[in-house]
C-alpha positions in Angstrom: 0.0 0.0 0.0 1.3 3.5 -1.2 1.8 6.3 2.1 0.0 8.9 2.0 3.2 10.8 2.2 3.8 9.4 -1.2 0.7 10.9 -2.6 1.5 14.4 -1.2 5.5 14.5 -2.8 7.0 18.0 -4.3 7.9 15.6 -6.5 4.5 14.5 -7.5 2.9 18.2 -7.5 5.6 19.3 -9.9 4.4 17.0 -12.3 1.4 17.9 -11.8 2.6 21.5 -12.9 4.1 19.9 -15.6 1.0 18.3 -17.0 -1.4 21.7 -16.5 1.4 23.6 -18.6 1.4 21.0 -21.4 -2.1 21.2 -21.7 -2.8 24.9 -21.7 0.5 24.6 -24.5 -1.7 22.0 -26.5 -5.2 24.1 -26.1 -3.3 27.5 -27.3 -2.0 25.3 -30.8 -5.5 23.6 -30.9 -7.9 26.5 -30.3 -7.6 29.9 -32.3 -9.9 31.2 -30.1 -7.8 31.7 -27.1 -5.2 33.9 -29.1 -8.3 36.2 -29.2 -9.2 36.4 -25.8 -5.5 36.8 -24.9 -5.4 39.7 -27.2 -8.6 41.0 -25.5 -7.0 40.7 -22.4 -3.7 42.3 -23.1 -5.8 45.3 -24.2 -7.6 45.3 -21.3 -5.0 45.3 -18.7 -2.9 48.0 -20.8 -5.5 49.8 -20.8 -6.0 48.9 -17.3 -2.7 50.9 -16.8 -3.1 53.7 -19.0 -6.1 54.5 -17.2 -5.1 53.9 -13.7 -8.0 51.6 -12.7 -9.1 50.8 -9.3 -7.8 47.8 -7.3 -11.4 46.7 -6.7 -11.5 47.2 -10.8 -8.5 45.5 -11.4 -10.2 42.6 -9.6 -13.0 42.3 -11.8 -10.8 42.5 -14.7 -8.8 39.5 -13.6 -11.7 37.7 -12.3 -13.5 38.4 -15.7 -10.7 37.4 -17.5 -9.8 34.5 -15.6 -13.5 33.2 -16.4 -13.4 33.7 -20.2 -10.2 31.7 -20.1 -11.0 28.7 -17.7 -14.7 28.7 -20.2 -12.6 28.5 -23.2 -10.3 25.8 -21.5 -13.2 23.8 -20.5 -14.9 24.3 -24.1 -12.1 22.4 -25.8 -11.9 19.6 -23.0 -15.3 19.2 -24.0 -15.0 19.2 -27.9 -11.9 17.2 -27.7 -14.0 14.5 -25.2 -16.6 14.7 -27.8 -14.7 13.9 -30.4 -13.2 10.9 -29.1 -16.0 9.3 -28.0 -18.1 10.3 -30.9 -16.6 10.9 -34.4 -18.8 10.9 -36.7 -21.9 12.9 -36.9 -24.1 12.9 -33.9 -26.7 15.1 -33.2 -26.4 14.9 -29.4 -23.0 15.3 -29.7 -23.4 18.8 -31.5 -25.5 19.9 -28.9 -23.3 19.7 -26.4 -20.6 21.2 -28.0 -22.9 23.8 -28.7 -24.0 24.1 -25.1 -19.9 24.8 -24.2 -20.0 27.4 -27.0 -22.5 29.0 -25.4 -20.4 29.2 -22.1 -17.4 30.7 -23.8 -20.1 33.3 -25.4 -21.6 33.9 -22.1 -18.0 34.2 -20.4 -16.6 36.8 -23.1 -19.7 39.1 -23.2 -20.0 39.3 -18.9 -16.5 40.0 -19.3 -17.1 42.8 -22.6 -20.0 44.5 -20.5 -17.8 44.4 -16.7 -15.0 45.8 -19.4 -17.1 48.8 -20.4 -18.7 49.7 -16.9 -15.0 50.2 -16.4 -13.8 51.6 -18.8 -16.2 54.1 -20.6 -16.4 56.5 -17.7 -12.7 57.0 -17.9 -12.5 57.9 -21.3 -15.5 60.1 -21.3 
């Protein structure tokens, strides 16, 4: 029987690391999509900085951010699970890769509108 020390190793967690890197490396080759929502986000933290935002604002921008990201991540685990198990045309399958769509959509416009609450009143 494995200790539980074992389980619990720097050795293990760096690994862990490891594998979370290669697969945000493998999502950014696979999924076009994200190279958009990091170019969204760049703009919105420089002009984060430009503007001289808020901390409380800068929170929402990373929360926001943060969610259209881990959306998008979740969106291609899903598409890429769907795939697997069902390659050829499936009705049921489109659904639900429709349905993760609609996360990512719902993700990137919360974080468009928390974006302009922020933003508009200090250009204006």
């Amino acid at each position: 029987m494995k200790k539980i020390v074992d389980r619990f190793s720097v050795k293990s967690r760096i690994k862990s690391f490891y594998y979370a890197f290669r697969g945000l490396g493998s999502a950014f080759r696979q999924e076009h999509n994200l190279w958009i929502h990091t170019l969204a986000a760049l703009v919105a933290v420089t002009a984060g900085f430009i503007l001289g935002i808020s901390l409380y604002e800068w929170m929402v921008i990373a929360l926001v951010i943060g969610g259209v990201f881990v959306a998008e991540l979740f969106n291609s685990a899903i598409e890429s699970l769907v795939d697997l198990i069902s390659p050829d045309f499936n009705k049921k399958a489109g659904m639900i890769k429709d349905m993760a769509a609609g996360a990512v959509l719902i993700s990137a416009v919360t974080a468009l509108v928390a974006g302009l609450i922020i933003f508009i009143p200090k250009l204006f």
